[in-house]
C-alpha positions as CSV (number, residue, x, y, z in Angstrom):
1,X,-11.4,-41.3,18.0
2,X,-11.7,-41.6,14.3
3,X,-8.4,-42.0,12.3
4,X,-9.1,-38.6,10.8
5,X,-9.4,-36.9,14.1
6,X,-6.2,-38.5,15.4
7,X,-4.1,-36.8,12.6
8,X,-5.7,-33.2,12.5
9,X,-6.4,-32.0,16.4
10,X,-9.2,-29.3,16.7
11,X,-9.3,-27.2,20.1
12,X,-11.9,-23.9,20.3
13,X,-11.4,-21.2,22.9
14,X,-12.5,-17.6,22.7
15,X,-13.9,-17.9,19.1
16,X,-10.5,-19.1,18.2
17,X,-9.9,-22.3,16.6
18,X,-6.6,-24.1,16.6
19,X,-6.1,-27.0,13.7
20,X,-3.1,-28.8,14.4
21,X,-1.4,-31.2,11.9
22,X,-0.2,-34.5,13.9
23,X,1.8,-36.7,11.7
24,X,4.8,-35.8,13.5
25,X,6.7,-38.9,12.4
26,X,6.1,-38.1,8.6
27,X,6.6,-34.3,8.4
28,X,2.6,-33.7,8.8
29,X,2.8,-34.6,4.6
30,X,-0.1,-34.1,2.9
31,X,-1.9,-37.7,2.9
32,X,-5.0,-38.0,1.3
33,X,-6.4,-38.6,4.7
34,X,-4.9,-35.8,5.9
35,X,-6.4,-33.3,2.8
36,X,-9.7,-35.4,4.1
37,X,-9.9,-33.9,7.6
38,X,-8.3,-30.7,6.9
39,X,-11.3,-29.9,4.4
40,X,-13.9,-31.3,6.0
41,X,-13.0,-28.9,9.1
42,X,-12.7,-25.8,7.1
43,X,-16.2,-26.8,5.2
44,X,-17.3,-26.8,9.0
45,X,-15.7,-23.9,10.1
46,X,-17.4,-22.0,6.8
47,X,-20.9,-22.6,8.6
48,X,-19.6,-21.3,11.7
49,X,-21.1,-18.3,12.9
50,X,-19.0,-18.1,15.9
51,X,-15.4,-18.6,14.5
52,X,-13.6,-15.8,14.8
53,X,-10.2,-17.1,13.8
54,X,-8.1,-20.2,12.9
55,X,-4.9,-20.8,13.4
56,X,-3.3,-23.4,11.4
57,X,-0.2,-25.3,13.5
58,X,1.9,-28.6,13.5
59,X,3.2,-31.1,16.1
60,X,6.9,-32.0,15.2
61,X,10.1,-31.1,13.3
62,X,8.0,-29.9,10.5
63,X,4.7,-28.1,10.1
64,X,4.4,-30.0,6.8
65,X,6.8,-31.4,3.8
66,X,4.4,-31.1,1.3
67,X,1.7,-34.6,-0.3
68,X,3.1,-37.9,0.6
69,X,5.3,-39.1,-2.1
70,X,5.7,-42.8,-0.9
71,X,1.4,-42.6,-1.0
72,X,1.7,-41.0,-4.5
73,X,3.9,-43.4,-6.2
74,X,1.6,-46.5,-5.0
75,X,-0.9,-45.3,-7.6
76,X,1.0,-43.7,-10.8
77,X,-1.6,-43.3,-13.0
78,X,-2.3,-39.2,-14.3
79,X,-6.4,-39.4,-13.7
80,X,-5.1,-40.3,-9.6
81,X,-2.7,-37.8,-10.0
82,X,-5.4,-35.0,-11.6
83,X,-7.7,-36.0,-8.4
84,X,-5.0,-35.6,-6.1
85,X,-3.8,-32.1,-7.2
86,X,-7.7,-31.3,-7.9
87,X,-8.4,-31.9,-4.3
88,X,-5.7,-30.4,-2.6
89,X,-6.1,-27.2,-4.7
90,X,-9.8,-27.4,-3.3
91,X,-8.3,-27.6,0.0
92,X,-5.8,-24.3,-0.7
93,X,-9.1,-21.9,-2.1
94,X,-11.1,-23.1,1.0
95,X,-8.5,-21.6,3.2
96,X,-8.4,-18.1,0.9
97,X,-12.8,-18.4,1.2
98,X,-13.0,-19.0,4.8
99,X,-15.2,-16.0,6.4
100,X,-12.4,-15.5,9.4
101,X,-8.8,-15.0,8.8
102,X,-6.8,-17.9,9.2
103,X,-3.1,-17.7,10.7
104,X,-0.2,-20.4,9.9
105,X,2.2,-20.7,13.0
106,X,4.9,-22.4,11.4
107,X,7.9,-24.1,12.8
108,X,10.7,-26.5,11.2
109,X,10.4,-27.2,7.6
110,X,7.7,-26.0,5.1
111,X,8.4,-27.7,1.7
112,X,6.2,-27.9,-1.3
113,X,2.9,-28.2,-1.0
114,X,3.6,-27.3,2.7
115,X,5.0,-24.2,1.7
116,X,1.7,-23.5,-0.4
117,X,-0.7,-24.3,2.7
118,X,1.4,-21.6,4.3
119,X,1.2,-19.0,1.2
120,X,-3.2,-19.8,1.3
121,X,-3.2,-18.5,4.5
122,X,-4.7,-15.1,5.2
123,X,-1.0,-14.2,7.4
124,X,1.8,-16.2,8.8
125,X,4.2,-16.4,12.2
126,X,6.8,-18.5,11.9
127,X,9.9,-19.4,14.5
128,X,13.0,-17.7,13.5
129,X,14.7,-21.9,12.8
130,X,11.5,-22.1,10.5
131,X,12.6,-22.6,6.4
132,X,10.4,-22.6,3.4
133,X,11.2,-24.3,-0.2
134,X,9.4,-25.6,-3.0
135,X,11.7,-28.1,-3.6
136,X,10.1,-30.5,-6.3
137,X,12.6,-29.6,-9.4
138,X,14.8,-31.1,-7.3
139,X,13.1,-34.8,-7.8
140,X,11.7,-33.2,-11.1
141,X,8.7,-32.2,-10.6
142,X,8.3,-28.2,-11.1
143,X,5.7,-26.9,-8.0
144,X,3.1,-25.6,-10.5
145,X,0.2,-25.4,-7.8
146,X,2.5,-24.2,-4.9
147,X,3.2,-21.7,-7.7
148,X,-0.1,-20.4,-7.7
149,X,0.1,-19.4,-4.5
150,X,3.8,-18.8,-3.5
151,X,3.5,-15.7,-7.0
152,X,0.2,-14.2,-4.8
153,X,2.7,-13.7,-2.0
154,X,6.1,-13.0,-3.7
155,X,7.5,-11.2,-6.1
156,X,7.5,-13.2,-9.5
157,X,11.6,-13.4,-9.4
158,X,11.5,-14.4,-5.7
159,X,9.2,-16.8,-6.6
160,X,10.7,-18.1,-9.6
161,X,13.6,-18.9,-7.8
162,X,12.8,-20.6,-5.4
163,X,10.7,-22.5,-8.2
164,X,13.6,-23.6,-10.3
165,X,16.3,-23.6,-7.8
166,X,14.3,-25.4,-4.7
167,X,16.4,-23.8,-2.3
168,X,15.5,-23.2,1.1
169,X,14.7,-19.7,2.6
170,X,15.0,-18.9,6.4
171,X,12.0,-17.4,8.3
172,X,14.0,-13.4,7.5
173,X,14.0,-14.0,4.3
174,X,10.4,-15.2,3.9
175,X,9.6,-12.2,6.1
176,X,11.4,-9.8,4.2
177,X,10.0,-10.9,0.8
178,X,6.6,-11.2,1.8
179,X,5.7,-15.3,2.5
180,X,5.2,-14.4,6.2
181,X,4.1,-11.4,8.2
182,X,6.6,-12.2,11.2
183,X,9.8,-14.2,12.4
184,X,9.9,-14.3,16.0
185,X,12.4,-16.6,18.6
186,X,11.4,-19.9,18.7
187,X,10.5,-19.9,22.1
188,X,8.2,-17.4,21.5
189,X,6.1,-18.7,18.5
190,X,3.1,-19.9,20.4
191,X,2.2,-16.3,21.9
192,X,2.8,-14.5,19.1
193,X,0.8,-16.4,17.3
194,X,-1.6,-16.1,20.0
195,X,-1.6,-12.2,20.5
196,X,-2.5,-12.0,16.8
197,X,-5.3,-14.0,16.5
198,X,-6.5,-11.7,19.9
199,X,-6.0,-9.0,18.2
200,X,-8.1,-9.5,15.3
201,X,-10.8,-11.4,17.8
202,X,-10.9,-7.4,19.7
203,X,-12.2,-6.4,16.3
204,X,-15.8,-6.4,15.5
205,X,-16.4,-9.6,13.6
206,X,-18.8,-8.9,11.3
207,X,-16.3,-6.1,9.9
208,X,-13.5,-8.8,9.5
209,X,-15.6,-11.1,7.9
210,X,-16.7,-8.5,4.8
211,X,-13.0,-7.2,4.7
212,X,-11.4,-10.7,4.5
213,X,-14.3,-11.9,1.4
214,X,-13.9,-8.0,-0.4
215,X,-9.7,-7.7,-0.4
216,X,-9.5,-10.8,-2.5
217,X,-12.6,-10.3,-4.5
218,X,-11.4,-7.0,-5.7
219,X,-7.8,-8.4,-5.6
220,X,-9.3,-10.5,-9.0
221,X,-11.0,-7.3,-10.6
222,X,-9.6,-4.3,-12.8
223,X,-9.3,-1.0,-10.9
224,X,-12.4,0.3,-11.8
225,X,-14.5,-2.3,-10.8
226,X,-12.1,-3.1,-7.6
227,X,-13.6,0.6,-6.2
228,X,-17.3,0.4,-7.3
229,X,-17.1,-3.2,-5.4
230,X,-15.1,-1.9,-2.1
231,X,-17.5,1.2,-1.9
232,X,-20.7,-1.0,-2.4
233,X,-18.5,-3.0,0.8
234,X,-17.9,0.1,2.9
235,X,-21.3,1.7,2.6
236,X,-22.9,-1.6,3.9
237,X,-20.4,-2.1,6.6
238,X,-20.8,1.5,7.8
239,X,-24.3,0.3,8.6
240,X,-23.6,-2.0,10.7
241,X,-24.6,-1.7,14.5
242,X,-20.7,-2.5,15.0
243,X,-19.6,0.5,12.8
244,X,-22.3,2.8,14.1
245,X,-20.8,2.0,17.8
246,X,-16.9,2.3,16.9
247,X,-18.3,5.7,15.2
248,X,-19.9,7.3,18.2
249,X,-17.0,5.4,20.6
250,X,-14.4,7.9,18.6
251,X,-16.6,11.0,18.5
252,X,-17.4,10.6,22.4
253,X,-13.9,9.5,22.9
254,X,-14.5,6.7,25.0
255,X,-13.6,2.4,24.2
256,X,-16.7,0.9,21.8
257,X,-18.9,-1.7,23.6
258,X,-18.9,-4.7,20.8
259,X,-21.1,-7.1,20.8
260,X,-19.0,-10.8,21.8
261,X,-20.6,-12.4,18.6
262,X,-21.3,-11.5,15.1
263,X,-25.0,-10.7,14.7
């Protein structure tokens, strides 16, 4: 076992594929090592016809505390710091191009940069004990790049606040402002994680993966051009064998027979 494999676990079953971060005794931070495996897995996971869905976890107290600060202040020079931030924000727009949705199942703290990885992902369960910050300011470092992606989830006053106050949110509040899709009892986290990522594994998985790669390209586009690119979208995916089948299943009122794979 290489040292990259012993702090990111991989398991695959049923097209889903579980990435777990296992530096339990140092809040899963965000070594470089760590950025290492978690990108090479999703630049993996990009080629992977069969992936269906990935669902981001943590072994510990914390899914992850944001980069390692003890690692950081070993080299303070800004071209190591511009590298750093360069790679891990490689590591947040790999999440957002994946093909197949990925899922955070969050439990215990999610600060900083930790907090980000959860904002990049496609949706997020979290355990009801779960709490989110970006809590730099507080050692005086403003969040700018968990800001990119914690003001594509929030509100920019929700946001902002948490920005410059670095106070943490429970898993309601992250629900009810957007950060997360759902807070569910702790005991409770792994299944409903679980029944998600089956859910969107029932659907046809060609569909997903043109939905996924057309919401946030339009998402980037003025209105006009958001419509002429999600009809150019629809029009192929109605083509599709998949679509064809789900179209006849409805008419003849009867369950569509998907194929188990994406052709």
């Amino acid at each position: 076992m290489t040292a990259h494999e012993s702090i990111l676990l991989r398991q695959d079953q049923d097209g889903i594929t579980t990435l777990t971060l296992n530096r339990p005794q140092l809040f899963n931070a965000l070594s470089e090592a760590m950025l290492d495996a978690l990108q090479g897995q999703l630049d993996q996971l990009a080629r992977d016809e069969n992936a269906r869905c990935v669902i981001l976890a943590a072994q510990g107290r914390a899914f992850c505390a944001g980069h390692d600060l003890r690692e950081m202040r070993a080299t303070p020079e800004q071209a190591y710091f511009q590298q750093l931030f360069d790679r891990c924000s490689r590591l947040m727009q790999s999440l957002r191009a994946l093909p197949v949705p990925v899922i955070a199942k969050v439990q215990g703290l999610a600060t900083a940069a930790g907090c980000q990885l959860v904002a990049s992902c496609d949706l997020a369960v979290a355990a009801e004990s779960a709490r989110f910050a970006v809590s730099g300011i507080n050692v005086g470092l403003f969040c700018s790049t968990p800001a990119v992606a914690l003001t594509r989830n929030l509100p920019i006053k929700r946001a902002f606040e948490m920005l410059v106050t670095g106070k943490f949110i429970d898993a309601a509040t992250a629900a009810q402002w957007g950060l997360i899709n759902q807070a569910v009892p702790d005991t409770g986290l792994d299944a409903a994680t679980l029944a998600l990522a089956h859910e969107i594994c029932s659907k046809p998985a060609i569909s997903i993966r043109r939905g996924k790669a057309m919401l946030y390209r339009q998402q980037m586009m003025a209105l006009p051009d958001a419509y002429a690119h999600a009809a150019e979208v629809m029009a192929c995916n109605i083509m599709d064998a998949e679509a064809m089948e789900g179209i006849d299943a409805f008419l003849e009122k009867r369950v569509p027979r998907w194929h188990p794979t994406r052709e």
